[in-house]
LUMKE-958104 format. One line per 4 residues: number of its first residue (from 1); their letters; for each residue x, y, z of C-alpha. Coordinates in Angstrom, 3 decimals. Layout:
NUM = A = X,Y,Z | ...
END
This chain:
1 = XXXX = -14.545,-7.452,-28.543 | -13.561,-10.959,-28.842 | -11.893,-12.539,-25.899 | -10.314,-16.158,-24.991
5 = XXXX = -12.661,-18.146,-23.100 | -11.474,-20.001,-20.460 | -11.714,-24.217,-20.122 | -15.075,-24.976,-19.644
9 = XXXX = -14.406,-27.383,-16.614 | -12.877,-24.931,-14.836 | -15.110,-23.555,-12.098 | -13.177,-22.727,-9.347
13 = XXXX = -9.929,-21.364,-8.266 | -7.182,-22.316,-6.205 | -6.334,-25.497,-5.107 | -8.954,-26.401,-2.401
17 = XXXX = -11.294,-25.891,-5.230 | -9.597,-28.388,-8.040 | -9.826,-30.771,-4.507 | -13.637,-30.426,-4.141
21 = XXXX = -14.068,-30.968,-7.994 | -11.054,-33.763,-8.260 | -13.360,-36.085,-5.199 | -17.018,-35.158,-6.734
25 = XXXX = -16.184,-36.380,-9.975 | -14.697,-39.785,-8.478 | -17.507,-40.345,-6.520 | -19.749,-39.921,-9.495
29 = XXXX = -17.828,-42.516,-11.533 | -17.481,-45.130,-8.618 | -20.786,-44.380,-7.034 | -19.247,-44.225,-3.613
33 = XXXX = -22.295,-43.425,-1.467 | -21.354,-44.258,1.784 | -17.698,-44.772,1.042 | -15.460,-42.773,2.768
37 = XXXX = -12.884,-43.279,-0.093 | -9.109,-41.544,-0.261 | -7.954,-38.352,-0.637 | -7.106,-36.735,-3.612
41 = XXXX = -3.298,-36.996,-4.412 | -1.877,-33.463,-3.575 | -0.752,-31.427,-6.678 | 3.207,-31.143,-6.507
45 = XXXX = 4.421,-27.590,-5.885 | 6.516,-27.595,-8.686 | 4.438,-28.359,-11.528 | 0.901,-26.189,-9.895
49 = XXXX = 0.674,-22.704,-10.806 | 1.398,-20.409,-7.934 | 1.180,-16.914,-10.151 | 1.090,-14.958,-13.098
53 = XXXX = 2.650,-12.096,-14.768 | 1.645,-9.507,-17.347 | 4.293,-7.799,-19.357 | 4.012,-4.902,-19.722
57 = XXXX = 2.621,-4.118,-16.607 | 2.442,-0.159,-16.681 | 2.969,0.963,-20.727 | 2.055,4.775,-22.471
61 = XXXX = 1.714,4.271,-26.384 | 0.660,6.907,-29.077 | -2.714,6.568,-30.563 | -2.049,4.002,-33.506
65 = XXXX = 0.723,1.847,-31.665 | 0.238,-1.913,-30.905 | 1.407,-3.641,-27.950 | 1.536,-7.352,-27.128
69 = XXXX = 0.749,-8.617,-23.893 | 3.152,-11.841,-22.460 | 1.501,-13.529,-19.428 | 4.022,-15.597,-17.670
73 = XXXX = 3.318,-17.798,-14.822 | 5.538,-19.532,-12.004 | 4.651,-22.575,-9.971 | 4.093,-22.706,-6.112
77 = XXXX = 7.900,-23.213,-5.670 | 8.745,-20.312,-7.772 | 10.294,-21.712,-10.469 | 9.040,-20.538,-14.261
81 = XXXX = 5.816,-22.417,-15.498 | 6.465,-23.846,-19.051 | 3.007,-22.561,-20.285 | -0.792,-22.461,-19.449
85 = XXXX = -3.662,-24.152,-20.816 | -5.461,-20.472,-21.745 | -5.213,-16.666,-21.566 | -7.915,-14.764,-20.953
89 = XXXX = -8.010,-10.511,-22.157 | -10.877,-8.378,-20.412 | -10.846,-4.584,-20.323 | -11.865,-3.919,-17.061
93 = XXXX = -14.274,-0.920,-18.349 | -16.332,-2.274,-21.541 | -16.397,1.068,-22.532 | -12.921,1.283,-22.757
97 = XXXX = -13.181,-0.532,-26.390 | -13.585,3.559,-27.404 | -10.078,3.868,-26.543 | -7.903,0.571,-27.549
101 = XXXX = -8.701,-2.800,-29.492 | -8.157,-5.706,-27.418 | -7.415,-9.199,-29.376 | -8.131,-12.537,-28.020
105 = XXXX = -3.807,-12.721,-28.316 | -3.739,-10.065,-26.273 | -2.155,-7.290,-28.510 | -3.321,-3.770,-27.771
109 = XXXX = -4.057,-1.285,-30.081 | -4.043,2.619,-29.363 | -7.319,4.304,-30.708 | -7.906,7.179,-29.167
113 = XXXX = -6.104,9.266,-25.998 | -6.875,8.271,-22.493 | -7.198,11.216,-20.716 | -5.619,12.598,-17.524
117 = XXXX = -5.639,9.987,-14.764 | -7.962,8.013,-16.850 | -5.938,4.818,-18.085 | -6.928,1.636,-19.433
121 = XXXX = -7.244,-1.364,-17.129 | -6.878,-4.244,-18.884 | -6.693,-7.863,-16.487 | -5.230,-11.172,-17.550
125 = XXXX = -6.505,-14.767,-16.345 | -4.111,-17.573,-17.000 | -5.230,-21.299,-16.396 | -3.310,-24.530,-15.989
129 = XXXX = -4.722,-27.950,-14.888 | -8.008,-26.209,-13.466 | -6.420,-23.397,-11.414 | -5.864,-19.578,-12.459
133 = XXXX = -4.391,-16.733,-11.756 | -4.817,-13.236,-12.369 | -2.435,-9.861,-12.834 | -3.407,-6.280,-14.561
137 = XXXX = -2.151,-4.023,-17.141 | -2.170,-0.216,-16.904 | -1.905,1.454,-20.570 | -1.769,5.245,-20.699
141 = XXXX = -2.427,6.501,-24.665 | -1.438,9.760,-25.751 | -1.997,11.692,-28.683 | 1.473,11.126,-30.529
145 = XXXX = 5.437,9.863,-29.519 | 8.254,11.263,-29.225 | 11.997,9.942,-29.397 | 14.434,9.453,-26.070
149 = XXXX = 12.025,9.450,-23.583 | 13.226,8.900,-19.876 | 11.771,7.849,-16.685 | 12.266,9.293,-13.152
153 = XXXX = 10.543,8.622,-9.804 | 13.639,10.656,-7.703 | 12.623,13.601,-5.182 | 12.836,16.447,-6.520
157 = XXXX = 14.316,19.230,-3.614 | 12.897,20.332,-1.724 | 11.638,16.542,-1.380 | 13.279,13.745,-0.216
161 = XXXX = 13.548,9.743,0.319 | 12.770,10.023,3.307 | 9.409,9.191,5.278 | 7.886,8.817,8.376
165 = XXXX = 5.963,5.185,9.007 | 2.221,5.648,8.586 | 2.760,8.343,6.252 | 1.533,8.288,2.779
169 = XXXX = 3.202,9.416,-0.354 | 2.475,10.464,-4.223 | 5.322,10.406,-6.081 | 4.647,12.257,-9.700
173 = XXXX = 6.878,10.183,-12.319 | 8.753,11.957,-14.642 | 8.528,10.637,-18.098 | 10.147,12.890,-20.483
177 = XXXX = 12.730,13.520,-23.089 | 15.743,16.767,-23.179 | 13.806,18.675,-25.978 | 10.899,19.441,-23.110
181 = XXXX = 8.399,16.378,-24.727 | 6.912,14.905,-21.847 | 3.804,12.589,-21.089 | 1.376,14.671,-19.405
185 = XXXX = 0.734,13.290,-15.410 | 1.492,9.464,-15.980 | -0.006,7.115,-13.689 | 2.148,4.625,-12.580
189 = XXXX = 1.810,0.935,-10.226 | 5.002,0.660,-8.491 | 6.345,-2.484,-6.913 | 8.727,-2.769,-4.132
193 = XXXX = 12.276,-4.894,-3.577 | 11.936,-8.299,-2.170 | 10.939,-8.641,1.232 | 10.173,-4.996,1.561
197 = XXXX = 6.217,-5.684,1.191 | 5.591,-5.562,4.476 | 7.343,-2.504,5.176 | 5.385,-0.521,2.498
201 = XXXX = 1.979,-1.094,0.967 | 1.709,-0.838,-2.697 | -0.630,-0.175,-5.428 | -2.923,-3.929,-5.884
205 = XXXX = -5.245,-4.546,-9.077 | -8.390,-4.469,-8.368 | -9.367,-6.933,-10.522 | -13.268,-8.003,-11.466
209 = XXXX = -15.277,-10.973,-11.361 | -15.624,-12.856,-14.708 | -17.604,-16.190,-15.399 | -17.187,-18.483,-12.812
213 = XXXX = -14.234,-16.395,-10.905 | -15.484,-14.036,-8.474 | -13.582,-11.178,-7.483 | -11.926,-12.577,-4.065
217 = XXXX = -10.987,-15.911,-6.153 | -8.673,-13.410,-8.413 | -7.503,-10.794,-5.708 | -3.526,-10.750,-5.844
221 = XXXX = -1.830,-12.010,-3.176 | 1.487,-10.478,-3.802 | 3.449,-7.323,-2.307 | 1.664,-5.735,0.420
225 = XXXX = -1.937,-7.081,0.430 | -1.029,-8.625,4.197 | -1.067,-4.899,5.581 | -3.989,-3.221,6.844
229 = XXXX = -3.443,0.522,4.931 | -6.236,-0.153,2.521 | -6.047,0.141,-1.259 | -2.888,2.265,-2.158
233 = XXXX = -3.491,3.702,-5.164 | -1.778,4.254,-8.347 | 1.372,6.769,-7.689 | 0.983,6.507,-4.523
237 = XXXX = 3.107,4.702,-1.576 | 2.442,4.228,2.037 | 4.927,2.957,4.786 | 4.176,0.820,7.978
241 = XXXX = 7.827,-0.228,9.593 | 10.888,1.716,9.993 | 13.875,1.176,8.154 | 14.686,1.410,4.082
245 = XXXX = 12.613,0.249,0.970 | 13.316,-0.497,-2.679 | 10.672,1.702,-4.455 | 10.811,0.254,-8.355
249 = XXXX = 8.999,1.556,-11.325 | 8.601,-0.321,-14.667 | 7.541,1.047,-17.855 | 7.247,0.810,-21.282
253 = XXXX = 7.003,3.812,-23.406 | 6.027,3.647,-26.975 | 7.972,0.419,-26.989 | 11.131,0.842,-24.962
257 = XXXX = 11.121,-0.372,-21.340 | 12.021,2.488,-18.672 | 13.661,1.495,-15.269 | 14.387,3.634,-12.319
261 = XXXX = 14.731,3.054,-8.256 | 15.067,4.798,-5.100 | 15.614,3.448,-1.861 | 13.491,5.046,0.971
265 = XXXX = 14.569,5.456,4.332 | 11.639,5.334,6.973 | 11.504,6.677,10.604 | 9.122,7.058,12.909
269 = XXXX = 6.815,10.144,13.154 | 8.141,13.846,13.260 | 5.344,13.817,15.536 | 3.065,12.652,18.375
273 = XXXX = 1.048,13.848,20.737 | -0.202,12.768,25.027 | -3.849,13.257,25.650 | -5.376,13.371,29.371
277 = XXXX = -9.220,13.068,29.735 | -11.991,11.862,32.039 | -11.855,9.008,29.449 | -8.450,7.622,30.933
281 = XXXX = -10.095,7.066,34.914 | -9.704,3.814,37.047 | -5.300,3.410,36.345 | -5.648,4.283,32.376
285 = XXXX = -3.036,5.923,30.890 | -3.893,9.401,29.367 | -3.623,9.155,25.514 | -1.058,7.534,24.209
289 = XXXX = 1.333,6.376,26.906 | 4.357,5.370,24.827 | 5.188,6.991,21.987 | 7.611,6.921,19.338
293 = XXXX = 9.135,9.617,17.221 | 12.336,10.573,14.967 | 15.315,13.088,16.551 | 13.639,16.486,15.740
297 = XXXX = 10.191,15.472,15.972 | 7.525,17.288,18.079 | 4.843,16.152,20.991 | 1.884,18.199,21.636
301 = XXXX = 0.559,17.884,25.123 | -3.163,17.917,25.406 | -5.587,18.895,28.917 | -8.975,17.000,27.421
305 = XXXX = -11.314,17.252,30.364 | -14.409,19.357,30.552 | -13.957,22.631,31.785 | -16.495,22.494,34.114
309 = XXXX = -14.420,20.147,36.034 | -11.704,22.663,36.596 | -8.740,20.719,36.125 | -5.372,21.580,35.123
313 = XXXX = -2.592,19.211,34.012 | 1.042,19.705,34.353 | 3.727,17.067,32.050 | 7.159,16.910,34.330
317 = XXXX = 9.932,14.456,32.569 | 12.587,12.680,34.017 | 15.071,14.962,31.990 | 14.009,18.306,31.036
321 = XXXX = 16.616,19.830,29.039 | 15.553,17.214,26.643 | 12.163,18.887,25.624 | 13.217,22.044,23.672
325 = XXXX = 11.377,25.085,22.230 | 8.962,23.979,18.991 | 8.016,26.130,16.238 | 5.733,27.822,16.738
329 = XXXX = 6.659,28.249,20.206 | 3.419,27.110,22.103 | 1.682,30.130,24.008 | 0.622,28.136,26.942
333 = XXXX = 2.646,25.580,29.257 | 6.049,27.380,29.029 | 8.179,26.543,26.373 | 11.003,24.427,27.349
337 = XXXX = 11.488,21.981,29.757 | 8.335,20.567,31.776 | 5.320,21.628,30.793 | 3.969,23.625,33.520
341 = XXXX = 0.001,23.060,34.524 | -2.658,23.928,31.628 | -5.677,24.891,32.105 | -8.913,23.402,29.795
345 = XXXX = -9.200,26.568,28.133 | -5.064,26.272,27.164 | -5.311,23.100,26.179 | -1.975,22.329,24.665
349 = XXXX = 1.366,22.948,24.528 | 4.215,21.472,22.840 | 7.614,20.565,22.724 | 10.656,19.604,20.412
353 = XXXX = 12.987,16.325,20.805 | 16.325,16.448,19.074 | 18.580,14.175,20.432 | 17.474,10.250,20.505
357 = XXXX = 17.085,8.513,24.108 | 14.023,7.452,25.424 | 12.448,10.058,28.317 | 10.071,9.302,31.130
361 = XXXX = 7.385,11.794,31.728 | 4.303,12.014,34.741 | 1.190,13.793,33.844 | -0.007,15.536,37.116
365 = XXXX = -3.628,16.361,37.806 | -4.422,19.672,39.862 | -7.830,21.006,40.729 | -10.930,19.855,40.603
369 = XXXX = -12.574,16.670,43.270 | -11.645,13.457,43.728 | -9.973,10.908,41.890 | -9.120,13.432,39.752
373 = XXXX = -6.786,15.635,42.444 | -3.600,14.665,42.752 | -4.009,11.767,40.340 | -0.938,11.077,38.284
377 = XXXX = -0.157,8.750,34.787 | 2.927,7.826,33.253 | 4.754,7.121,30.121 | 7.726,7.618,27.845
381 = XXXX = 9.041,9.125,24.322 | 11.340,7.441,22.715 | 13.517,9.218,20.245 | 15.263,7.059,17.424
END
C-alpha cells in the first residue's frame, strides 16, 4: 500500500513543538551561544490549524464500491482552513489491505466483507506550516447494496430517551430499507450537539503512532475526551450531568449520506444506596451521606458491620410518608416509612421515593460497646 508521506521537516506536533524547532534552527544560523535572543513570533490563530475532518466519517459500501476521503481542516479560531500542505492515509490494521485498497488520494475501495463488528479503521494526518492533525474513518463493507436504505438511532419501546447520569448506553442503529434489506449490526461513532460534550462522553479514535507522531501527539481533543468515563466505544454512549443531549449519527451508505437525531433527557439515578460500617468511626458519615436520585427511584439501606459486633442499625427520616414500599418489597426493616433496626444478618432494606423534595434521614446505632452504642450519622436524599 502506497501512502502520502508527510513533510520531511516536520517532527513534531502542536504548536509548542513548531516553537522549539522555529528557535533551534535560528540559533544554528546566527550562532547565538550565549545569546538569550527573542522569542519566536506567535502563529496567528486564524491562519494555524486548530483541526481536521474526515468525510465520511462512519460509511458501509458493497464489496466493489469506491469511496473518496475529503479531509478538511479549520484554524484555531474556527474558521475553514483553505488547504494543507499534505494528507496522510494509514489503515490502522496493515492487515486490513485484505479487505479495501487504500490510495495515497485517499479513495477506498471495497474488496472483500468486513465482518460483524469488525470494520475498517482507516486515520487521516493533515499538515500545514509544521503542525498536524489527526481524525478517523470507520468503513463497514458488505457483501452487496441495496436501494433506499434508511438510518435510525430512535428507541425502540419498550426503550426510551431517557437515562440516568453515570449510566451507559448501546444504541443498535437501524440501517435498512422497506423491502426487509438491512446491513447486518452496523457499528456506528456518534457525535453529540454543541456544548453537550461534557454532558455525555462519546466514542474517540484511537488513533496510532506513525513516523515522528506518537500516539498522544495525535489523540483528538474534541467532544468528550475532558471526562473521566474512559474510552466509549463504538455504539455506545455514556452520560455524566443531568439535563438533555443531542445524540447525532452520520453516515454514508453505498454513497448517500444518512442523518438522524434524538435528544436525550438525563436524570439522576433510579437508584442509590446508605452504607453504615466500622469503616465510617471518629464523625464519618456512613456510606454515602448525600445522595441524589430521580422521582421513583429506590435507596437500599445497608447494616455493614461485623456480626460479631452485634450491632443493629435503624434509618428514621425527617418525613416518613415519603419513603414508600419498593418492589420487591424488602423482607427486613419494615417496608414503609423508617426503616426500623436491622440486624447484620438482615442487612438491607429498601425503600421507594416518588415525589421530588429533598429528605433528612439519621442512621441510629443499637447494640454492641462503645462508640458504637447510641452513635448516630446523618444525611439527605434528594429527589429531582
Amino acid at each position: 500500500m502506497k501512502i502520502a508521506r508527510a513533510p520531511q521537516w516536520v517532527t513534531t506536533l502542536g504548536l509548542l513543538g513548531a516553537l522549539a524547532a522555529y528557535t533551534l534552527a535560528a540559533c544554528t544560523l546566527t550562532a547565538c551561544t550565549g545569546d538569550k535572543g527573542t522569542a519566536p513570533a506567535i502563529r496567528p490563530a486564524a491562519t494555524t490549524l486548530g483541526s481536521a475532518r474526515v468525510s465520511p466519517y462512519n460509511a458501509v459500501m458493497a464489496v466493489g464500491d469506491t469511496l473518496t476521503l475529503v479531509v478538511t481542516g479549520r484554524t484555531l479560531s474556527g474558521a475553514p482552513l483553505a488547504g494543507f500542505d499534505s494528507v496522510q492515509y494509514i489503515l490502522q490494521d496493515p492487515t486490513d489491505s485484505l479487505r479495501v485498497h487504500l490510495s495515497a488520494t485517499g479513495v477506498v475501495t471495497a474488496v472483500t466483507p468486513s465482518g460483524t463488528n469488525a470494520p475498517v479503521f482507516v486515520q487521516v494526518i493533515a499538515f500545514k506550516d509544521g503542525l498536524a492533525r489527526a481524525d478517523q474513518s470507520i468503513i463497514q463493507i458488505v457483501p452487496t447494496a441495496f436501494a433506499g436504505a434508511t438510518l435510525s438511532i430512535q428507541p425502540v419501546p419498550p426503550d426510551s430517551a431517557k437515562m440516568a447520569w453515570g449510566d451507559s448506553k448501546t444504541i443498535t442503529p437501524a440501517i435498512q430499507n422497506t423491502s426487509g434489506q438491512s446491513v447486518d449490526q452496523p457499528m456506528v461513532r456518534y457525535e453529540y450537539g454543541p456544548g453537550d460534550s461534557t454532558t455525555m462522553q462519546c466514542y474517540v479514535p484511537n488513533l496510532v503512532a506513525t513516523g515522528t507522531l506518537t500516539q498522544a501527539q495525535l489523540q483528538l481533543t474534541g467532544c468528550g475526551t475532558n471526562n473521566n468515563a474512559g474510552q466509549v466505544g463504538l455504539n455506545n454512549i455514556h452520560a455524566f450531568k443531568t439535563g438533555t443531549a443531542w445524540v447525532h449519527a452520520n453516515v454514508m451508505v453505498f454513497g448517500v449520506m444518512l442523518r438522524d437525531s434524538v435528544q436525550y433527557t438525563l436524570t439522576n439515578p433510579y437508584s442509590g444506596f446508605i452504607y453504615a460500617s466500622t469503616y465510617y468511626l471518629a464523625g464519618n458519615q456512613p456510606g454515602i451521606s448525600s445522595i441524589y436520585i430521580a422521582p421513583g427511584g429506590t435507596v437500599t439501606f445497608y447494616n455493614g458491620f461485623p456480626e460479631a459486633l452485634g450491632i443493629s442499625v435503624g434509618f428514621t427520616f425527617n418525613d416518613p410518608s415519603a419513603a414508600t414500599a419498593a418492589t420487591p418489597v424488602p423482607d427486613f426493616g419494615g417496608t414503609t416509612g423508617n426503616v426500623t433496626p436491622l440486624t447484620t444478618s438482615q442487612a438491607q432494606s429498601t425503600r421507594q421515593f416518588l415525589t421530588p423534595g429533598v429528605y433528612e434521614w439519621t442512621a441510629t446505632l443499637y447494640g454492641g460497646v462503645p462508640p458504637y452504642t447510641g452513635a448516630t450519622w446523618s444525611g439527605s436524599i434528594t429527589v429531582q
